[in-house]
Every structure is written in C-alpha cells, then in structure tokens.
C-alpha positions in Angstrom: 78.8 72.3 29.5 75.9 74.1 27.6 77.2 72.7 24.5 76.9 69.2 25.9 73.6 69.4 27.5 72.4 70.4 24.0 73.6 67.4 22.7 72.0 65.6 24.9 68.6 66.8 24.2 69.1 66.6 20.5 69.9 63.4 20.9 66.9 62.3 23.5 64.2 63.8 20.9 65.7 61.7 18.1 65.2 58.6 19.9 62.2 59.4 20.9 61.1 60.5 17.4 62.6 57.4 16.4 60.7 54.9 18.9 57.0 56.8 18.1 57.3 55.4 14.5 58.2 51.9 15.4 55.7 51.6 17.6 53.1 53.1 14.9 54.7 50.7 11.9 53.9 47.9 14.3 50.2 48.2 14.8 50.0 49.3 11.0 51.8 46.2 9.8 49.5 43.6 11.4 46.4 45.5 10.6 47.4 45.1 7.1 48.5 41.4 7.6 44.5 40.6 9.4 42.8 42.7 6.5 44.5 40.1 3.8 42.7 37.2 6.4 39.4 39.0 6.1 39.2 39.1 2.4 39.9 35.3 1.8 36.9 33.5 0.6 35.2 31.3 3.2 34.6 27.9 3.0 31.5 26.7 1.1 28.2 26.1 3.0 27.2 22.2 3.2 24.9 20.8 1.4 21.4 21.7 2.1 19.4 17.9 3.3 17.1 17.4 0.4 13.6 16.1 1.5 12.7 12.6 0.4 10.2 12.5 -1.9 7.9 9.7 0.4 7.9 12.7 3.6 7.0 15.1 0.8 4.1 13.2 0.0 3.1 12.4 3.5 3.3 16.6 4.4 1.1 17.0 1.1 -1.5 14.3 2.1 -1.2 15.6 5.9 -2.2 19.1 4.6 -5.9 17.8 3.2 -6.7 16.5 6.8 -8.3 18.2 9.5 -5.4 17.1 12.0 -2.1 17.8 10.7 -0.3 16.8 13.5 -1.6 13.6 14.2 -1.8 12.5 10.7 1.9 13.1 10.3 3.3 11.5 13.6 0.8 8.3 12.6 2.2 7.9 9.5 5.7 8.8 10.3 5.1 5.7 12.7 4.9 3.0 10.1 8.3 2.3 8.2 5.8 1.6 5.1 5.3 5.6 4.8 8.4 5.7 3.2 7.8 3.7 -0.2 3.9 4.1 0.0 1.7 5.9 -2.5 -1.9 8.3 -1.3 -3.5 4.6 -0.7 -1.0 3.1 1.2 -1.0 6.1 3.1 -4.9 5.4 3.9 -4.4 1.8 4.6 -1.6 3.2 7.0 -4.0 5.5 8.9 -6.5 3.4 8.9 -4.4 0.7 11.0 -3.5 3.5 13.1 -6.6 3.9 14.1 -7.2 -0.3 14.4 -4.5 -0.3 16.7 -6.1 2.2 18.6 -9.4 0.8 18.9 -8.3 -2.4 19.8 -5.9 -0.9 22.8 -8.8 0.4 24.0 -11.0 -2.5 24.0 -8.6 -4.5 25.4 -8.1 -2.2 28.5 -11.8 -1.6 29.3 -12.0 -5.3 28.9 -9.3 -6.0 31.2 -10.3 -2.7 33.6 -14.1 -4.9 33.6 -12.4 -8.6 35.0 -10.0 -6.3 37.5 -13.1 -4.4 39.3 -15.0 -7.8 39.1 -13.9 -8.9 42.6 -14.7 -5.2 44.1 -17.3 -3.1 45.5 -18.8 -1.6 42.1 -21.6 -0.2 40.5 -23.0 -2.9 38.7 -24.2 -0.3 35.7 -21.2 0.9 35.3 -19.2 -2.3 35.3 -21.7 -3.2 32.5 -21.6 0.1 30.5 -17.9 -0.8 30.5 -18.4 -4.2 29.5 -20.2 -2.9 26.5 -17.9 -0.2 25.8 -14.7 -2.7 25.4 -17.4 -4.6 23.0 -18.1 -1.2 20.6 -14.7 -0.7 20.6 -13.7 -3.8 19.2 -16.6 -3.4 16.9 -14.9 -0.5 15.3 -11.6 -2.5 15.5 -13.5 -5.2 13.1 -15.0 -2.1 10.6 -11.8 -0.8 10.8 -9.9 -3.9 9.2 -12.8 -4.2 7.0 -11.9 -0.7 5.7 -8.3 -1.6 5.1 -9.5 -4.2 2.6 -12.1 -2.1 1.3 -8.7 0.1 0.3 -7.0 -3.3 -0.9 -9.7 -3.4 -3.5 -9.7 0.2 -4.4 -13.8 0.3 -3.2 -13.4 3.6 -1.4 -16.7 4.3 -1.0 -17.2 1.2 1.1 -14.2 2.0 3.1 -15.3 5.2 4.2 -18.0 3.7 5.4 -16.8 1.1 7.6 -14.0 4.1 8.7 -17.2 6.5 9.6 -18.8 3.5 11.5 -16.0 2.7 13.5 -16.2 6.4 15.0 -19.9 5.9 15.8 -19.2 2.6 17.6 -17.8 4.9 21.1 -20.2 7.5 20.9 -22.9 4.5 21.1 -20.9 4.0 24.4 -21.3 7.9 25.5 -24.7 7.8 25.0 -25.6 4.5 27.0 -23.5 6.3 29.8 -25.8 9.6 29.5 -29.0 7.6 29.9 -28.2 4.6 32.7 -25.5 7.2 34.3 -25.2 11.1 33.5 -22.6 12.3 34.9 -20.4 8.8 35.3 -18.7 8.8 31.8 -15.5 8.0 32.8 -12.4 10.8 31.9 -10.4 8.0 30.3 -13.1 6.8 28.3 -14.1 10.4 26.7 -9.9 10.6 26.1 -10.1 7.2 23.8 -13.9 8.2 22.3 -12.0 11.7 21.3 -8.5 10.1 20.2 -10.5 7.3 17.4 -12.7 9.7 16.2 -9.5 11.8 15.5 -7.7 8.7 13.8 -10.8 7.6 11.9 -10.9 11.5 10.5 -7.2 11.4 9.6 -8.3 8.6 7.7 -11.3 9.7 6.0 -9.8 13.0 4.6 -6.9 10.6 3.0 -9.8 8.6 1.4 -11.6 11.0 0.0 -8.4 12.4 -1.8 -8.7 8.7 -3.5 -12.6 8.9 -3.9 -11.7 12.5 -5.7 -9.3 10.7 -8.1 
C-alpha cells in the first residue's frame, strides 16, 4: 500500500511539472509571435498638401498689412485670388472695400425712406441722409482707385483709396457738431469696417508704389 501511494505522488508531481511548462511555452510563444508584428515597418505617411503658390502669395502680401486677418478672408473671397499677381491683389482689396461702401450707403439710404413716415428727429434723419451720400462718395473714389491700379498710376490710387476713408469720418464729425452723443452704433461699425478695408488696401499699394 505504501509502495502504491508513492507512486501516486510521483506520478501527480510529474504532471504537474509537466502542465507548468505548457502553460509557460504558451504565453512565450505568442509574445514571440506579437514581437515579429511590432517590428514590421509601418505604412508610409501621406503626402503632405503642398500650398498653392497663389495662397502663398496672398499670406506674403497679407503679412505687409496692418490687418492680417481681414486682408486674408477679403481676398480669399474673390475666386480671382487664385491666378492674380501683388496688383490684382490690390484691385481685389480695393473692391472689397467698394462693396462695402456701397452696402452701407444703400442701407442708410434705405434706413432714411423707412423712418420717413415716423416720429423722428429731423437732424438726424438728415445727418443720415448725408451719411448714405459720403458713403457712396467713397464707393465712386473707390472705383476710381481700381482704375487708377488698371493703369499702374499708384500714386493716384492711393489717393482716391485714402479719400474714400475720409468720406465717413466727414459723417462722424457732422454728427459731433448738430448731435454729440447721437452717432449711431451701426454707423461707427461701418465708419470702422471701410477705414479697415481702405487700409488693407493701401498697405498692398504701397508694396506696388515700392516696386
């Protein structure tokens, strides 16, 4: 009996013995199997986008104004920016800044016939009378600019551009005289957003004048 339950522990610890190193050839086998995976080469990175050469120039001209920003969203806004050169850049801002001037007269003009039928101070209806007029003032200097460009007379552009951002501070100051006080919010929104424009589109001029 002793000889038998000797046998049977004998042969317990070599099964045990037995299932210890399947079970640590298993773990072994697939860590070698998921090292192979880890040294295969990965697949190669896409393409970088390259730049075209038209935004290039339109970040480059952007950077010699004093309103980054709005230079490049203006631009970006005509389809033309992508084949134009520095002066059709210019001509490009400086319809940007037509467009704006004209919006502008338009509403004050069409803000003017709406408040005709009310209650309102006379002066001001006026003052905003001559406002939309300034405004399209600097609308016409502003086209006058854009064929000032056309001819490559820079000079002359720049100062129909620099005109056309005097035209609403001429409104401003009529307000501060007749009304202090009463210059409408709106009105000091589109006074600050042309002179912007017309700036934008100065500092692209002069890079022309400098050439």
């Amino acid at each position: 009996m002793a000889i038998t339950t000797a046998t049977l522990v004998l042969l317990v610890v070599s099964l045990l013995a037995i299932s210890t190193l399947a079970s640590r050839s298993g773990p072994s086998s697939h860590q070698g199997h998921g090292s192979h995976a880890k040294h295969s080469p990965p697949p190669p990175p896409p393409p970088a986008p390259v730049a075209p050469v038209a935004a290039a120039l339109v970040r480059t001209t952007c950077n010699s104004t004093a309103y980054y920003d709005l230079c490049v969203s203006s631009l970006a806004a005509d389809p033309s920016s992508a084949t134009a050169d520095v002066r059709g850049l210019s001509a490009i801002a400086v319809s940007a800044a037509a467009s704006n001037a004209s919006a502008s007269a338009a509403a004050l003009g069409a803000n003017v016939t709406a408040q005709g039928g009310a209650a309102v101070d006379g002066t001001v209806q006026a003052l905003l009378r001559t406002c939309a007029v300034k405004y399209g003032q600097a609308r016409d200097a502003l086209a006058a600019a854009k064929v000032s460009i056309a001819q490559q007379d820079y000079d002359y552009a720049a100062v129909h551009v620099s005109a056309a951002a005097d035209y609403p501070q001429v409104c401003k100051t009529l307000f501060r005289r007749q009304r202090p006080g009463a210059y409408p919010v709106e009105l000091a929104a589109r006074e600050q957003a042309l002179n912007q424009l017309c700036s934008v589109a100065l500092d692209i001029i002069s890079l022309l004048s400098a050439t």
